[in-house]
MDAnalysis code that builds the backbone (N, CA, C; Angstrom):
import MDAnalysis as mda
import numpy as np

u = mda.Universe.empty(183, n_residues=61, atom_resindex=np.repeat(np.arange(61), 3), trajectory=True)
u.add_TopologyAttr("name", ["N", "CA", "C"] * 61)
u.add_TopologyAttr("resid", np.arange(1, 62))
u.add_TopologyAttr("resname", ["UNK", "UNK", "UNK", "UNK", "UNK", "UNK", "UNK", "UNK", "UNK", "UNK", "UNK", "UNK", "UNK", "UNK", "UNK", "UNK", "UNK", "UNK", "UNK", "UNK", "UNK", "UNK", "UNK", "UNK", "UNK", "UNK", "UNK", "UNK", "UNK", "UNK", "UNK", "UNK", "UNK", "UNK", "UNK", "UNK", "UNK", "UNK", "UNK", "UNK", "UNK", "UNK", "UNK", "UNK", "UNK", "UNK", "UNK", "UNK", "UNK", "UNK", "UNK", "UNK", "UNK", "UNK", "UNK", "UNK", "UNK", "UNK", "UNK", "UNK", "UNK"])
u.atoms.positions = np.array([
    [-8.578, 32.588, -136.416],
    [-8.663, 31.491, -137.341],
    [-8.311, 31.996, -138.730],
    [-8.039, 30.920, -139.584],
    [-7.507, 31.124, -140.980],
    [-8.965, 31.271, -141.903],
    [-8.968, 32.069, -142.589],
    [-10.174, 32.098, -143.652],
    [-9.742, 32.068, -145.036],
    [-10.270, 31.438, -145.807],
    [-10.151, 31.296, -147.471],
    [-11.028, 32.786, -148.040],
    [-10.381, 33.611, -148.547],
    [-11.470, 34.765, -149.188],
    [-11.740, 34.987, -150.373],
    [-12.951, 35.075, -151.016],
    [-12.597, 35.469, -152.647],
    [-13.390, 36.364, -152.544],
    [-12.718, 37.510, -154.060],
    [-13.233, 38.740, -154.039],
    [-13.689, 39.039, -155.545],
    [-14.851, 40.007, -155.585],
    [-14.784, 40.582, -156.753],
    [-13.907, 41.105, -157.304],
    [-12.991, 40.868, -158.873],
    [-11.869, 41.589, -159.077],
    [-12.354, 42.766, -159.469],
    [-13.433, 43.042, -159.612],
    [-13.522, 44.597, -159.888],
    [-13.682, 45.304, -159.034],
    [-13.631, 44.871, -157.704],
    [-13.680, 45.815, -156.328],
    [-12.564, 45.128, -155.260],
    [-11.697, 44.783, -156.436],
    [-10.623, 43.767, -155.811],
    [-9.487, 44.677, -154.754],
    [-9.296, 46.381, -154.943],
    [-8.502, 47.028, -154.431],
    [-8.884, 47.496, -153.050],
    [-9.937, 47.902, -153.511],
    [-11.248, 48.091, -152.121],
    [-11.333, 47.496, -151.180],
    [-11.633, 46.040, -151.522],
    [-11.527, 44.524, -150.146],
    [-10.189, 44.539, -149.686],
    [-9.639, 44.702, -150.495],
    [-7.756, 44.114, -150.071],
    [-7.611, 45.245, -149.040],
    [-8.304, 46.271, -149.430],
    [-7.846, 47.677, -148.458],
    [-8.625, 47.436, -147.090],
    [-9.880, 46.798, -147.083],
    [-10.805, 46.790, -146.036],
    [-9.946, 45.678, -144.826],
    [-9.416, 44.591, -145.896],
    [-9.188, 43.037, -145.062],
    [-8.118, 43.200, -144.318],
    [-7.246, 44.167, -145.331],
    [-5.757, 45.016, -144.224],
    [-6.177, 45.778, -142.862],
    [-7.392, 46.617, -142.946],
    [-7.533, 46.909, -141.612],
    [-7.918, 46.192, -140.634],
    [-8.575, 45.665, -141.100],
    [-9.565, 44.670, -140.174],
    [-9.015, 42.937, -139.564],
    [-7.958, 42.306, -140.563],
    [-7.824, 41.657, -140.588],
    [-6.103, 41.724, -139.674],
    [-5.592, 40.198, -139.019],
    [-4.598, 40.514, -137.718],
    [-3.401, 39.887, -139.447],
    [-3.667, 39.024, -140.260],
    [-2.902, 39.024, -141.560],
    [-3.764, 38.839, -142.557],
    [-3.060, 39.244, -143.799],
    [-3.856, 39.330, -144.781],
    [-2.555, 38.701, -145.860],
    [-2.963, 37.466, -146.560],
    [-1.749, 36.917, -147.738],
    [-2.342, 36.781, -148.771],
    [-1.712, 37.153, -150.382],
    [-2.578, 36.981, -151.388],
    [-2.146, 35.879, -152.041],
    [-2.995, 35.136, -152.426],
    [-2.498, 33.589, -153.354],
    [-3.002, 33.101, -154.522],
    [-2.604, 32.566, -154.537],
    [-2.856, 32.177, -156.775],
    [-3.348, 30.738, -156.405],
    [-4.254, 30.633, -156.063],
    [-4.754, 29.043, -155.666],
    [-6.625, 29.504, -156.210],
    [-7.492, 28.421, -155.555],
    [-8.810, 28.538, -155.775],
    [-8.818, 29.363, -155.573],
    [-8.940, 30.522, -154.206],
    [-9.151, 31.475, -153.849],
    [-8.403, 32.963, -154.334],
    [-8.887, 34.281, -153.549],
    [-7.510, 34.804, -153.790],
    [-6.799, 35.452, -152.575],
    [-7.510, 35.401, -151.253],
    [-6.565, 35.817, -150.130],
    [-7.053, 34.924, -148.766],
    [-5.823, 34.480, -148.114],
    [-5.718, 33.624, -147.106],
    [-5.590, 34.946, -146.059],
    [-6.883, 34.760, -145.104],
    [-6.865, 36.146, -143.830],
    [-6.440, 35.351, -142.526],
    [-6.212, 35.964, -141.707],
    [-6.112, 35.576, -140.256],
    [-7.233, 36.638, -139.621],
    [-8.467, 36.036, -138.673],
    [-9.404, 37.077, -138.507],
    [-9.935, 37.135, -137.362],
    [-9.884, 36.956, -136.148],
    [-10.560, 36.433, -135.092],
    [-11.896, 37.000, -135.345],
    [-12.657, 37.579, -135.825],
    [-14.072, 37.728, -136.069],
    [-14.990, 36.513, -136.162],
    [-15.864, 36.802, -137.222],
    [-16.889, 35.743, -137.525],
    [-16.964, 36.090, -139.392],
    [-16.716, 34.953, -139.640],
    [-16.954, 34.547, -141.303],
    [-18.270, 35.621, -142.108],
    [-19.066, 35.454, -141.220],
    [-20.125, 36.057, -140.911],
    [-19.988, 38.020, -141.616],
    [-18.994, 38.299, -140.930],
    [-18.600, 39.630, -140.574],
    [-17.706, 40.204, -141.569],
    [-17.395, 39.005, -142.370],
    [-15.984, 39.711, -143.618],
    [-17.222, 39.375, -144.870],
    [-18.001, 38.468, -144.649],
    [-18.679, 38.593, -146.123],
    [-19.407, 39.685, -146.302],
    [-19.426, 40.645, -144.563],
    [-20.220, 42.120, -145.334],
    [-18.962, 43.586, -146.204],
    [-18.122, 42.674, -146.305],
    [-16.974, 43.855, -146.384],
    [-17.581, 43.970, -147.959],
    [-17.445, 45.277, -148.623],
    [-17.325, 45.393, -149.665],
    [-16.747, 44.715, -150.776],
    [-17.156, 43.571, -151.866],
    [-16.156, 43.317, -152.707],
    [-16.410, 41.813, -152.377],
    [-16.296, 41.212, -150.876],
    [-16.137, 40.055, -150.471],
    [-16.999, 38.968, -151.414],
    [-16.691, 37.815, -151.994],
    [-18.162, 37.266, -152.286],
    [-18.038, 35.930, -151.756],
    [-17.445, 35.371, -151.069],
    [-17.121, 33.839, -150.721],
    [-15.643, 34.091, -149.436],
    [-16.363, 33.125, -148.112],
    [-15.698, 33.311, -147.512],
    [-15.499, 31.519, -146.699],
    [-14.351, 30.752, -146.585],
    [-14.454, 29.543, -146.062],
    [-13.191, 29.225, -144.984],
    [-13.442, 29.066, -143.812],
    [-12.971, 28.303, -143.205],
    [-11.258, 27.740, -143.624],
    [-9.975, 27.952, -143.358],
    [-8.771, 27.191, -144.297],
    [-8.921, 26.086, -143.694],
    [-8.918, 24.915, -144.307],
    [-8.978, 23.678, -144.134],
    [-7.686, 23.438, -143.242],
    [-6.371, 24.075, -143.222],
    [-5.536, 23.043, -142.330],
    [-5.468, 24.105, -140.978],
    [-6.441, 25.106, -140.744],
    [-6.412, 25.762, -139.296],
    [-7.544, 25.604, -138.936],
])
């Protein structure tokens, strides 16, 4: 599934590095948020990543 992610920008290099491993895509965007993931996990499971602070569901997946 698609997830909406926002991150602390001061541990903004850190997450981006975590969401690349973990994550099957990772896209960065200039919208509300700042990275659109592809994750088969649980929502649950990326808000423990370092950095993470808000994690939602993408509304059109």
């Amino acid at each position: 599934m698609y997830l909406e992610v926002w991150v602390n920008h001061l541990e903004r290099e850190k997450a981006l590095e975590k969401l690349k491993e973990i994550c099957e895509e990772v896209h960065e965007v200039f919208y509300d948020y700042d990275y659109i993931v592809r994750y088969s996990g649980s929502e649950e499971d990326l808000l423990k990543v370092e950095g993470v602070k808000r994690v939602r569901r993408h509304y059109n997946c």
